[in-house]
KESE-664506 format. One record per residue (C-alpha): residue number from 1; residue in one letter; x, y, z negated. Coordinates in steps of 0.02 Angstrom, whole numbers, always signed. Layout:
{NUM 'A' {X Y Z}}
...
***
This chain:
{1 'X' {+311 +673 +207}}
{2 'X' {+361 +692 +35}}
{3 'X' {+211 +578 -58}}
{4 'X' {+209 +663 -217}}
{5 'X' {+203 +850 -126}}
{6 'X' {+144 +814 +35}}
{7 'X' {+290 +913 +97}}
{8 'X' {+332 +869 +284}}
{9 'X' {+511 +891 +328}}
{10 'X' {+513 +881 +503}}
{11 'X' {+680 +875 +610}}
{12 'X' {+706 +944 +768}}
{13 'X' {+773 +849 +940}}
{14 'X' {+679 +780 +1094}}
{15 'X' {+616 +604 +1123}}
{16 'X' {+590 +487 +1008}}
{17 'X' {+747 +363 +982}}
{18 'X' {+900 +320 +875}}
{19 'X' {+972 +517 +873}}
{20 'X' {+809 +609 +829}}
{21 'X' {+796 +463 +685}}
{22 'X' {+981 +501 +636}}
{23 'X' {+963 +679 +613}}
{24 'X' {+814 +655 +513}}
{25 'X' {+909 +557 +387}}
{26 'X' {+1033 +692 +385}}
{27 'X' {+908 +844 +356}}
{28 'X' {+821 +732 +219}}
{29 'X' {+991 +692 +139}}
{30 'X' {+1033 +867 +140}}
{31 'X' {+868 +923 +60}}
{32 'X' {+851 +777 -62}}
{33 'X' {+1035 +805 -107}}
{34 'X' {+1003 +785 -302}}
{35 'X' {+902 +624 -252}}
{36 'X' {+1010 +473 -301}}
{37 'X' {+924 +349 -209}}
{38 'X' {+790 +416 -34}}
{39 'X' {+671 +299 -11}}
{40 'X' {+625 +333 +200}}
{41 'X' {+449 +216 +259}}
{42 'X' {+460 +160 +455}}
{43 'X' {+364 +115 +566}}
{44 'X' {+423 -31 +679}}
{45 'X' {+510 +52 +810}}
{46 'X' {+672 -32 +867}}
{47 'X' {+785 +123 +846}}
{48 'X' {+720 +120 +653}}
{49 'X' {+799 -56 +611}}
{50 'X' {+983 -71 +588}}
{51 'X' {+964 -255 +603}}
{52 'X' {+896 -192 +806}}
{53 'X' {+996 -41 +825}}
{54 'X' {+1189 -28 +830}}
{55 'X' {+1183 +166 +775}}
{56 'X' {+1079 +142 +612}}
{57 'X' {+1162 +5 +568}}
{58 'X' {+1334 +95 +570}}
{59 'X' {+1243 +257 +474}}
{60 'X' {+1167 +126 +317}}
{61 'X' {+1357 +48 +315}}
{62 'X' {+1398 +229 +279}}
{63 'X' {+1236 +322 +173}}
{64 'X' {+1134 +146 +127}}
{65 'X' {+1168 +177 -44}}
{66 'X' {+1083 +347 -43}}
{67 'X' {+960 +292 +84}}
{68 'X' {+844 +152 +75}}
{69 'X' {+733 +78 +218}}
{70 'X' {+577 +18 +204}}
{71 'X' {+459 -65 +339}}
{72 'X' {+270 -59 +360}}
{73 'X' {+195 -196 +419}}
{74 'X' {+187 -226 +607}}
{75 'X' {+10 -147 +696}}
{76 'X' {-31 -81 +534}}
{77 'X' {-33 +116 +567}}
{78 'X' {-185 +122 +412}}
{79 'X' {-34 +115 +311}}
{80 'X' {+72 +251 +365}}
{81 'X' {+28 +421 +289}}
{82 'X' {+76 +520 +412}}
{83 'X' {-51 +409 +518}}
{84 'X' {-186 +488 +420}}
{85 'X' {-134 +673 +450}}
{86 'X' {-138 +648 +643}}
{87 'X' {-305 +564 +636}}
{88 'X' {-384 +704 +552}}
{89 'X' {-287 +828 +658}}
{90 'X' {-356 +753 +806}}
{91 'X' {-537 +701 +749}}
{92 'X' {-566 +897 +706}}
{93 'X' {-443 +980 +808}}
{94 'X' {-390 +898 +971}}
{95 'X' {-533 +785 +1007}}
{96 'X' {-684 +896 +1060}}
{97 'X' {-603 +1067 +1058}}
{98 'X' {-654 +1192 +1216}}
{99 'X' {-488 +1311 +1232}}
{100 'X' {-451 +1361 +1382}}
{101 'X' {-265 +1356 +1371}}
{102 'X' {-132 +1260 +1284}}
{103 'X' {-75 +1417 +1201}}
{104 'X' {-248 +1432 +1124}}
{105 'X' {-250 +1228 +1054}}
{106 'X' {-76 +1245 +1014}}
{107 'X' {-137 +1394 +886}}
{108 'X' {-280 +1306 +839}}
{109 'X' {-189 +1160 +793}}
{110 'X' {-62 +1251 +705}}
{111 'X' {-164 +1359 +601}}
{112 'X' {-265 +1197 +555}}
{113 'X' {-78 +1131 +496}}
{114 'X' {-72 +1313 +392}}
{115 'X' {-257 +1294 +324}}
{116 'X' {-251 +1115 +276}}
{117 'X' {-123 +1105 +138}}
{118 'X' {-23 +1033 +51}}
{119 'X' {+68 +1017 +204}}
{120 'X' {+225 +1113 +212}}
{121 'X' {+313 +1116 +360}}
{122 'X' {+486 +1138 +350}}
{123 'X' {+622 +1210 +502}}
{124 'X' {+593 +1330 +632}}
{125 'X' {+509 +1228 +747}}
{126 'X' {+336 +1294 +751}}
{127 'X' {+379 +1466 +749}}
{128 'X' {+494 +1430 +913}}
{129 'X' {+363 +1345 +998}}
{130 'X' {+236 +1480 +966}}
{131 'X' {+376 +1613 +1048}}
{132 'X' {+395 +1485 +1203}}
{133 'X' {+208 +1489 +1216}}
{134 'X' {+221 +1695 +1205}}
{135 'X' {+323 +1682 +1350}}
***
């Protein structure tokens, strides 16, 4: 999430490990690409640290001076941003909602994500997943 826009650029893969992460730099490298230095806030997870992971730490010996890492603090998800936006999603969306498919939550949820603003998602993601849903 871009903190002065409130862009989200969100990347596409499965799971959530070293390659997703990877990819992300790469799509926010490519989209920042007038940005001299890209300041990216993790969470804890082990495939965010290059001092825990063997692939980031090879991909910061290559882009770490266009890409800097910084750490929240441990059990501390107050202080992630993104944190916030899933907390609402779910407190008005997810929690108490009465659809009687996933196709209907997933376009409720998704047209709260169009509605809520400034919140731009970026990719073709959501528009695939509502055509999987279609079929």
């Amino acid at each position: 999430m871009n903190w002065r826009t409130g862009q989200l650029i969100v990347s596409e893969g499965t799971g959530r490990n070293s390659t997703l992460f990877l990819a992300h730099l790469d799509d926010l490298r490519r989209h920042y690409r007038s940005y001299r230095t890209i300041h990216v806030i993790c969470d804890n997870a082990t495939f965010h640290n290059p001092e825990r992971c063997r692939a980031i730490r090879a991909y910061m010996e290559l882009w770490g001076d266009r890409i800097e890492l910084h750490f929240l603090p441990k059990r501390s998800p107050q202080t992630n941003p993104i944190e916030r936006v899933w907390w609402h999603l779910h407190e008005e969306i997810t929690r108490n909602h009465r659809c009687r498919s996933i196709r209907q939550l997933v376009d409720l949820v998704l047209q709260w994500i169009e509605d809520r603003g400034p919140f731009e998602f970026e990719g073709h993601i959501y528009k695939d997943l509502r055509v999987a849903l279609d079929q």
